[in-house]
DRENROTOR-321765 format. One line per 4 residues: number of its first residue (from 1); their letters; for each residue x, y, z of N, C-alpha, C, O. Coordinates in Angstrom, 3 decimals. Example, Ala and Ser with C-alpha at 12.3 -4.5 7.8 and 13.67 -1.06 7.14 Angstrom:
1	as	13.190:-5.690:7.800:12.300:-4.500:7.800:13.200:-3.300:7.800:14.236:-3.319:8.465; 12.850:-2.250:7.080:13.670:-1.060:7.140:12.900:0.030:7.870:13.409:1.138:8.039
***
This chain:
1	xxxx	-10.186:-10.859:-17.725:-9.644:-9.530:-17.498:-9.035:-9.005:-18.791:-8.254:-9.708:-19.432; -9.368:-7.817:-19.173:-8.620:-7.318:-20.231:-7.018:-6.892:-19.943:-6.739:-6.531:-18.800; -6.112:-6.923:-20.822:-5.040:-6.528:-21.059:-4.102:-5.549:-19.864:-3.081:-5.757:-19.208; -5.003:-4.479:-19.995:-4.578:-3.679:-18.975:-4.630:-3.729:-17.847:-3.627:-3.522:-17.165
5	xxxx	-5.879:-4.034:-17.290:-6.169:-4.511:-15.759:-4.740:-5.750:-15.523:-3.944:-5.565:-14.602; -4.641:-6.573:-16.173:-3.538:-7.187:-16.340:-2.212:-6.635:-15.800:-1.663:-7.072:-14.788; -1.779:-5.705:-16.512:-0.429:-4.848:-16.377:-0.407:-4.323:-15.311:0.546:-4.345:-14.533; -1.550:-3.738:-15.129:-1.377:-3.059:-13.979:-1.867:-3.859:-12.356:-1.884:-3.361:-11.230
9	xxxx	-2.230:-5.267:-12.815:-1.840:-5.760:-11.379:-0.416:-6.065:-11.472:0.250:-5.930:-10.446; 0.261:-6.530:-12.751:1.442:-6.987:-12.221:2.726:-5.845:-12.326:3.929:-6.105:-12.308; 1.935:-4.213:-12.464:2.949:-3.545:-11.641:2.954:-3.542:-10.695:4.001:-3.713:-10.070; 1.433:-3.287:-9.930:1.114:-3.014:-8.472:1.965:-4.432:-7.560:2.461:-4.318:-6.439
13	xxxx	1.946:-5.807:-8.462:3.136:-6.800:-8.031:4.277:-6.475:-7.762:4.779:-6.690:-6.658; 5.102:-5.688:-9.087:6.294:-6.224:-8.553:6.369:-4.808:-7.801:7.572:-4.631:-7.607; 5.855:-4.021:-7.431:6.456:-2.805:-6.780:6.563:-3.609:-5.400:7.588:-3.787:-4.742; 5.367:-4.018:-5.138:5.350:-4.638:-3.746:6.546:-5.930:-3.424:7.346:-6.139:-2.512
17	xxxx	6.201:-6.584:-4.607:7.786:-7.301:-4.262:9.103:-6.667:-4.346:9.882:-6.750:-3.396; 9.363:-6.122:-5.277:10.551:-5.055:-5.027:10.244:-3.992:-3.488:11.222:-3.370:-3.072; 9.536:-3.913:-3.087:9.561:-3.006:-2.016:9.824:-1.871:-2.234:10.490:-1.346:-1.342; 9.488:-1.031:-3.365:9.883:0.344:-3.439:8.928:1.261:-2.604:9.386:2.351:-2.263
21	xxxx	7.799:0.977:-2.281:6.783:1.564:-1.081:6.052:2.979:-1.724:6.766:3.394:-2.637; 5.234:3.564:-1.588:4.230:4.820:-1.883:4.744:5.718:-1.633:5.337:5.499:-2.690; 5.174:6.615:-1.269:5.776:8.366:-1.412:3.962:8.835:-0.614:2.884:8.456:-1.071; 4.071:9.310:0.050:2.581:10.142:0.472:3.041:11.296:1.146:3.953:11.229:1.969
25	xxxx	2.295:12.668:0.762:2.593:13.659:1.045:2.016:13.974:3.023:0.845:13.681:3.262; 2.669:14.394:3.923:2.209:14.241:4.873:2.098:15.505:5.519:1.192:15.465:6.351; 2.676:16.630:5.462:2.350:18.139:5.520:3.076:18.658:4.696:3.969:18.107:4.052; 2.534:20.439:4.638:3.083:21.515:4.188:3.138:22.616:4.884:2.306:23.478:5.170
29	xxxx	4.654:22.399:5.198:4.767:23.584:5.891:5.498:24.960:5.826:6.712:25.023:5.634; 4.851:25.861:5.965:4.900:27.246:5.523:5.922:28.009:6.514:5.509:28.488:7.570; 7.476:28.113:6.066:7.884:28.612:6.890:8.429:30.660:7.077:9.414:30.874:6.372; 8.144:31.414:7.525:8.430:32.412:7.355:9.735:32.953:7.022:10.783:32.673:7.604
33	xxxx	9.574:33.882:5.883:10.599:34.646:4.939:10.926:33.759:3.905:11.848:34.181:3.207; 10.450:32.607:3.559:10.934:31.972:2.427:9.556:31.419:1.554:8.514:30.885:1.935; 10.143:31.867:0.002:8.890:31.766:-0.960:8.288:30.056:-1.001:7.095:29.754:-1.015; 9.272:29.229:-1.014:8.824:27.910:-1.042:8.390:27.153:0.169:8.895:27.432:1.256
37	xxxx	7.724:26.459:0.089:7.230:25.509:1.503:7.967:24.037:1.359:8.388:23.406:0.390; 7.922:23.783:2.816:8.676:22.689:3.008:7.388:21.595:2.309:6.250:22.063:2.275; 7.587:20.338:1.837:6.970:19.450:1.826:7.593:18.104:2.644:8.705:17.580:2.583; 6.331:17.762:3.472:6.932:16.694:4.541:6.150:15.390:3.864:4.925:15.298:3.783
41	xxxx	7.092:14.419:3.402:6.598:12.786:2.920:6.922:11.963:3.650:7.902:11.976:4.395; 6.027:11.044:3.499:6.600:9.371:4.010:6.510:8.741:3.137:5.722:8.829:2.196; 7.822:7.553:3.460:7.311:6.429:1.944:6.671:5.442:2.893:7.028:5.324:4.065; 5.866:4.856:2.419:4.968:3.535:3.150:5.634:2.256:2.445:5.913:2.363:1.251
45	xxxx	5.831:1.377:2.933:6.427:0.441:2.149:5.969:-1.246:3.027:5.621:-1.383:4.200; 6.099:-2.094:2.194:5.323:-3.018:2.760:5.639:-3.679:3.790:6.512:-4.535:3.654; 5.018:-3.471:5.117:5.712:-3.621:6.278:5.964:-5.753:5.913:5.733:-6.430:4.912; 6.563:-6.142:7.422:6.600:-7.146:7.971:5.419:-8.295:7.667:4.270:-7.993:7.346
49	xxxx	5.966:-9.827:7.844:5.042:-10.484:8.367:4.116:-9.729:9.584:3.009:-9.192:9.551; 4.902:-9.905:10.447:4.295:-9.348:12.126:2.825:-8.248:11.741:1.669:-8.186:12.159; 3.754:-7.393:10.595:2.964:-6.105:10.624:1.928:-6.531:9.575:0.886:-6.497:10.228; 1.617:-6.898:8.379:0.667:-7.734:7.715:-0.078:-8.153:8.631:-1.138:-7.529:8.689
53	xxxx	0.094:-9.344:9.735:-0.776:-9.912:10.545:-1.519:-8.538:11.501:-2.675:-8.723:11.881; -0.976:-7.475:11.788:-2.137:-6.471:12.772:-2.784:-6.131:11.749:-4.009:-6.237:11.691; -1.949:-5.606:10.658:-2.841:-4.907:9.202:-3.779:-5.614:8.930:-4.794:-5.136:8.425; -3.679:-6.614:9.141:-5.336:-7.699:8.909:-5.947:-7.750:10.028:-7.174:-7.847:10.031
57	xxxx	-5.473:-7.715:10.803:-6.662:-8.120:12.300:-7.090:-6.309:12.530:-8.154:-6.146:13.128; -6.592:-5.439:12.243:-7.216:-4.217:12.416:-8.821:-3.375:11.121:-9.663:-2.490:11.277; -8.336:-4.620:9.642:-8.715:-4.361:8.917:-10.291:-5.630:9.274:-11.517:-5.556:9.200; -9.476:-6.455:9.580:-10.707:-7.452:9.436:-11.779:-7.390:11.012:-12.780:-8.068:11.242
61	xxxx	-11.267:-6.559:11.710:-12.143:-5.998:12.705:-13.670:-4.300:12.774:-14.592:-3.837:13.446; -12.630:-4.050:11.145:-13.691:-2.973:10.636:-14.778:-3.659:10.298:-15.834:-3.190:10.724; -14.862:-5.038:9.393:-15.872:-5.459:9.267:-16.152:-4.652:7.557:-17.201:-4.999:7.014; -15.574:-3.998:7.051:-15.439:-3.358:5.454:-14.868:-4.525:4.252:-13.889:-5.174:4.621
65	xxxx	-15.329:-4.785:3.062:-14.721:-5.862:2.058:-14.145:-4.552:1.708:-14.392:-3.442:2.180; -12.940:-5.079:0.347:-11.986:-3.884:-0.005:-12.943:-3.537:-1.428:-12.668:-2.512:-2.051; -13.990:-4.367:-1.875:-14.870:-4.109:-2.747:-15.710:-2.887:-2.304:-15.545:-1.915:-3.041; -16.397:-2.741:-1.485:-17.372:-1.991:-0.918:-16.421:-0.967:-0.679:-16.756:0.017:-1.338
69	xxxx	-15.452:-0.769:-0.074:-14.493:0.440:0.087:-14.413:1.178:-1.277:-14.505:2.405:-1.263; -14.285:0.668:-2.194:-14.156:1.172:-3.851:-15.036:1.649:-4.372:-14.856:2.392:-5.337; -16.104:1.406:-3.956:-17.991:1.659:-4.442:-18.103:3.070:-3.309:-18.942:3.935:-3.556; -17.343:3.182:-2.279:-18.075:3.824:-1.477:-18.071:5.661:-1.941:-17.083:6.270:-2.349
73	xxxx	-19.497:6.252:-1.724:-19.625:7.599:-2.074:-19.159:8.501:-1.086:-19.134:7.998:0.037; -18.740:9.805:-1.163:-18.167:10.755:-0.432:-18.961:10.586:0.751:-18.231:10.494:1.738; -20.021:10.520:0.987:-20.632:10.612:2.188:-20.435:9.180:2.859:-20.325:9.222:4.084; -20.377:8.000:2.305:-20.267:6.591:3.187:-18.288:6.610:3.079:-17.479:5.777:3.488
77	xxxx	-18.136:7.561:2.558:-16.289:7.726:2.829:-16.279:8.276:4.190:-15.905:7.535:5.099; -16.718:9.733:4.501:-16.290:10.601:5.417:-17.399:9.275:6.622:-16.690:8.748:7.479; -17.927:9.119:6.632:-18.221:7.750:7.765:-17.561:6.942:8.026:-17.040:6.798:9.133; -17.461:6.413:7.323:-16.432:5.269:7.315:-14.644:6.165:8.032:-13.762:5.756:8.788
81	xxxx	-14.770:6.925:7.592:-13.348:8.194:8.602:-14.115:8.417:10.165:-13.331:8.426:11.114; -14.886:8.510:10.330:-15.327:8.870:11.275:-15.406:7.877:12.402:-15.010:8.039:13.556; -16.015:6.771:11.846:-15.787:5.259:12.456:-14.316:4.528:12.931:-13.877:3.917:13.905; -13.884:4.961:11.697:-12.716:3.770:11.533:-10.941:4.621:11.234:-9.840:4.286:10.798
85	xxxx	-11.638:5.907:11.824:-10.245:7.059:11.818:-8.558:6.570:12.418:-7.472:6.646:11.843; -8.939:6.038:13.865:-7.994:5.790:14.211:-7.660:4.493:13.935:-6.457:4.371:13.704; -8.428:3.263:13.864:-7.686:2.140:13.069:-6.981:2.301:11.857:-5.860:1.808:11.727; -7.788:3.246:10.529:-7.045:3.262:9.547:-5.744:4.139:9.695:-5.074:4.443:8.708
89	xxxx	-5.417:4.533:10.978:-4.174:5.825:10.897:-2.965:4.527:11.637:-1.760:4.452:11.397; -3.847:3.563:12.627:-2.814:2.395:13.245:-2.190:1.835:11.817:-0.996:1.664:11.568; -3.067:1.651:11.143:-2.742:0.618:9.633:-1.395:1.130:8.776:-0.350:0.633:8.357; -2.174:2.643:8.773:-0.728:3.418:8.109:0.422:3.081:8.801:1.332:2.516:8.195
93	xxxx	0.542:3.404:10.258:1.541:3.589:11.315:2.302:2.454:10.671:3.388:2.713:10.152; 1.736:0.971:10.655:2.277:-0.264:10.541:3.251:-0.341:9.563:4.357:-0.874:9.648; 2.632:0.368:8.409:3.287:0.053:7.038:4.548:1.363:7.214:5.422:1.278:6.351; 4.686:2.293:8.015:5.931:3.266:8.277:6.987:2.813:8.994:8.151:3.051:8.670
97	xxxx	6.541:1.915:10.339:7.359:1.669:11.550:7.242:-0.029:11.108:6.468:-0.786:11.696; 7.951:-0.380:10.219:8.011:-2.030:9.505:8.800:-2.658:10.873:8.598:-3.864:11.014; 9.768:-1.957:12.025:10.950:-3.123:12.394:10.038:-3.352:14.034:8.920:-2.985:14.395; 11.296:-4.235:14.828:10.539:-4.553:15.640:10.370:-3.984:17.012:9.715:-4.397:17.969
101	xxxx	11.138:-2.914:16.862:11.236:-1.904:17.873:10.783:-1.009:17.778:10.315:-0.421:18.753; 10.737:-0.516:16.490:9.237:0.844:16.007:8.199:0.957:16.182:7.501:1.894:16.567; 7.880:-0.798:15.683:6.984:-0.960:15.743:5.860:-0.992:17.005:4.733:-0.513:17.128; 6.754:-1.819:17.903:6.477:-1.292:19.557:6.420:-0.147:20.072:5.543:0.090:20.903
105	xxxx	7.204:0.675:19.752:7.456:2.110:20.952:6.996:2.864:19.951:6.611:3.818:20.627; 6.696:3.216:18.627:6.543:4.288:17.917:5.855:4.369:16.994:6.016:5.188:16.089; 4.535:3.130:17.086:3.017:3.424:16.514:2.186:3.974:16.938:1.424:4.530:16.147; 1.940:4.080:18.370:1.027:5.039:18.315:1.439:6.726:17.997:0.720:7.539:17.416
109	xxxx	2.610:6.929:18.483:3.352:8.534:17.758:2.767:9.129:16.624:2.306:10.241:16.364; 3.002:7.507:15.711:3.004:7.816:14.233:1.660:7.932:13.917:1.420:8.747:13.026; 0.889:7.451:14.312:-0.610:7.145:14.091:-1.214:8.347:14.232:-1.851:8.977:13.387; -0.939:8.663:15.517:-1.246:10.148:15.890:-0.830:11.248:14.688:-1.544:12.062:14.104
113	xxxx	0.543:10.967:14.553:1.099:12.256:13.514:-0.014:12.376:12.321:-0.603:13.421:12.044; -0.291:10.442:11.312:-0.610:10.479:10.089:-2.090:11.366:10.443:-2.301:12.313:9.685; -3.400:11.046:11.846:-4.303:11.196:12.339:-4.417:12.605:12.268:-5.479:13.057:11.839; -3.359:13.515:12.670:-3.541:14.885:12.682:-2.487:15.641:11.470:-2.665:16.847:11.296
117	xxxx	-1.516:15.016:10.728:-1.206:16.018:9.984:-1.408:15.247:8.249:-0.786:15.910:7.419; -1.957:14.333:7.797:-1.880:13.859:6.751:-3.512:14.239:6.069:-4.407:13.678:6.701; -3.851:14.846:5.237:-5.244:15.105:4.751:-6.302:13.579:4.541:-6.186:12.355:4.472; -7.023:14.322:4.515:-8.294:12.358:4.484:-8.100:11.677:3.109:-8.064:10.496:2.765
121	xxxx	-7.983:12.894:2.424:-8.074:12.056:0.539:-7.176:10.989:0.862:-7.464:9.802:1.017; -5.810:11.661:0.963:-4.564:10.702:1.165:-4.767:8.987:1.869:-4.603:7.803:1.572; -5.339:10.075:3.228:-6.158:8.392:4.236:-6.068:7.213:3.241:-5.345:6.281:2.885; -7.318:7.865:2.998:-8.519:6.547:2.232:-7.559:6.136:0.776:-7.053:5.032:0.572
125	xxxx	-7.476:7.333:-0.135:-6.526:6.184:-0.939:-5.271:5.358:-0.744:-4.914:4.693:-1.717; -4.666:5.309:0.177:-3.399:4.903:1.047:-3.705:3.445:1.074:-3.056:2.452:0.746; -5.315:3.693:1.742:-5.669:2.127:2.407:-6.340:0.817:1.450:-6.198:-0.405:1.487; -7.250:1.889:0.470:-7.468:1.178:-0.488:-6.120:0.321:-1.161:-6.058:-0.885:-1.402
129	xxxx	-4.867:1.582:-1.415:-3.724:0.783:-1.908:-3.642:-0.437:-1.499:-3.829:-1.479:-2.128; -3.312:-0.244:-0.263:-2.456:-1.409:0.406:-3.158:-2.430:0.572:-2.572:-3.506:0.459; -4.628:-2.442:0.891:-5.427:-3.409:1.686:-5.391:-3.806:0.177:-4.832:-4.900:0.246; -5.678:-3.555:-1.306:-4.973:-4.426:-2.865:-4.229:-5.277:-2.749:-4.259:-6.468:-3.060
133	xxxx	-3.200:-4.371:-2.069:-1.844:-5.205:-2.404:-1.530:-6.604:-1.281:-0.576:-7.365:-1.444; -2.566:-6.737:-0.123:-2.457:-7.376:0.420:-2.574:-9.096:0.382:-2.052:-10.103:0.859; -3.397:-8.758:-0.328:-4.272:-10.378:-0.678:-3.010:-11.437:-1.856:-1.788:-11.354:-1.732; -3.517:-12.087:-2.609:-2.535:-13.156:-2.922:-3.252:-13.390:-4.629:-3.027:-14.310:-5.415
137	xxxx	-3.974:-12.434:-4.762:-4.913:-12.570:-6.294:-3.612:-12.574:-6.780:-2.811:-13.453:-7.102; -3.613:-11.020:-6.741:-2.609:-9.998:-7.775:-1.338:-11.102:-8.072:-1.056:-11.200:-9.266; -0.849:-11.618:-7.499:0.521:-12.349:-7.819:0.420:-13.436:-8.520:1.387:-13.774:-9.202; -0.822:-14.259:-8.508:-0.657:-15.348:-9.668:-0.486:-14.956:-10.953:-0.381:-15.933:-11.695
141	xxxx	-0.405:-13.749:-11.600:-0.536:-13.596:-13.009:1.011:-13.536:-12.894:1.643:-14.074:-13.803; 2.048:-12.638:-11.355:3.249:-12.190:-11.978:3.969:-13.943:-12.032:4.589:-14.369:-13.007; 3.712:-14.702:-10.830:4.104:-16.300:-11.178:3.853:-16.989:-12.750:4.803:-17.394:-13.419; 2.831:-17.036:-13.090:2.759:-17.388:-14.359:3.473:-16.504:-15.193:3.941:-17.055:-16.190
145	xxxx	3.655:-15.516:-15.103:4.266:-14.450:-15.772:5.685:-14.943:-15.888:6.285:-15.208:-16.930; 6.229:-15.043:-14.354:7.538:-15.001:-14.740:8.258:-16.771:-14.561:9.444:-17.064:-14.405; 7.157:-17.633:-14.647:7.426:-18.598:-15.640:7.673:-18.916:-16.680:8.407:-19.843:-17.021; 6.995:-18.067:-17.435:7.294:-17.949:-18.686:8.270:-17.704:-19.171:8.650:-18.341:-20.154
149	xxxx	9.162:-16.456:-18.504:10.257:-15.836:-18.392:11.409:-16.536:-17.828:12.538:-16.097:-17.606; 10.794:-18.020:-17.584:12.149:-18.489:-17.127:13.821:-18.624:-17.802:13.901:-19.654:-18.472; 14.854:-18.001:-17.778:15.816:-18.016:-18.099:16.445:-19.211:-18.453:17.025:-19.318:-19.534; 16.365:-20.369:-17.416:16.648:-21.812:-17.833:15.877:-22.378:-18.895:16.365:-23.347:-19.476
153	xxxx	14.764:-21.948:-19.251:14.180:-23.020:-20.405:14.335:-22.047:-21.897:14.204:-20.831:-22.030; 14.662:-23.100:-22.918:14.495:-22.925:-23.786:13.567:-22.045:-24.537:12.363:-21.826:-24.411; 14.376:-21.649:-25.267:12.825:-20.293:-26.027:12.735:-20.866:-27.254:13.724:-21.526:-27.573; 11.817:-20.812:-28.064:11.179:-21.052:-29.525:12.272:-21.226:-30.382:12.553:-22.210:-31.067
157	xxxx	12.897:-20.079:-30.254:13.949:-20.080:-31.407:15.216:-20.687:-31.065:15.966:-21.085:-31.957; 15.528:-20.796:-29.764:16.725:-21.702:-29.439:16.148:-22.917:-29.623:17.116:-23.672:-29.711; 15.142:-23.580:-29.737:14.811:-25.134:-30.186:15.272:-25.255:-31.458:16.106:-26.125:-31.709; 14.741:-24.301:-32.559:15.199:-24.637:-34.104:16.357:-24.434:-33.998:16.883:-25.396:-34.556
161	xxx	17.448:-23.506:-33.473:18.894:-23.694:-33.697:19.360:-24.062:-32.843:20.556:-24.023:-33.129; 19.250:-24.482:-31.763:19.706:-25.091:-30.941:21.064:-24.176:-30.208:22.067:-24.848:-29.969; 21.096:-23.059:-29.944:21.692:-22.368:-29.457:20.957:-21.548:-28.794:21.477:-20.643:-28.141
***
């Protein structure tokens, strides 16, 4: 892997370990007598064990690799929406409603909401994100990484002076 591909798995790392989550725009709404529009977001952020485990059994029931999702052309996109609309809107739901009571009573709500008020671009790159960030590649570079970085061991130059 070159350099960069590099960096940028081990941002797409630590965001996910830090948990700072995606910002996605989810409507705009136009309210009368005022020049600006509301903008309505969600942050997505990396749900639960619990919720990981549906995020895979919903993903691994499409029967899609996250390779072939990346290759896919506007026309095997809007199919693939057409097919797999409301699983990929459950998937979102998961990663919004992380706890364990949301997650029960207020996925399908949400699913529905992302289903009817969130645009498709958004969809599909959302899922590509996450279904990335899911797997266990991306993190061996930040482990080796931040081995290296270990604070307890000695660095180069504290060997020659010993301080």
């Amino acid at each position: 892997m070159d350099e960069n591909t590099i960096r940028l798995i081990e941002k797409e790392g630590a965001e996910a370990l830090l948990d700072t989550g995606l910002s996605v725009p989810l409507k705009e709404l136009h309210l009368p007598f005022c020049k600006k529009s509301i903008h309505l977001r969600v942050t997505m952020r990396r749900p639960t064990l619990a919720g990981q485990i549906r995020i895979a059994r919903e993903w691994l029931a499409m029967g899609v690799t996250s390779e072939e999702m990346w290759h896919f052309s506007k026309e095997e996109e809007m199919k693939f929406l057409v097919d797999h609309g409301k699983k990929i809107s459950r998937m979102i739901a998961y990663t919004l409603c992380r706890g364990w009571i949301s997650r029960h009573l207020f996925v399908g709500l949400t699913a529905w909401v992302v289903r009817n008020w969130m645009e498709n671009k958004y969809l599909v790159s959302v899922i590509k994100k996450f279904v990335g960030l899911m797997g266990t590649d991306s993190f061996t570079d930040i482990i080796k990484s931040a081995e290296a970085v270990n604070p307890m061991k000695l660095r180069k130059s504290q060997k020659k002076k010993g301080s």
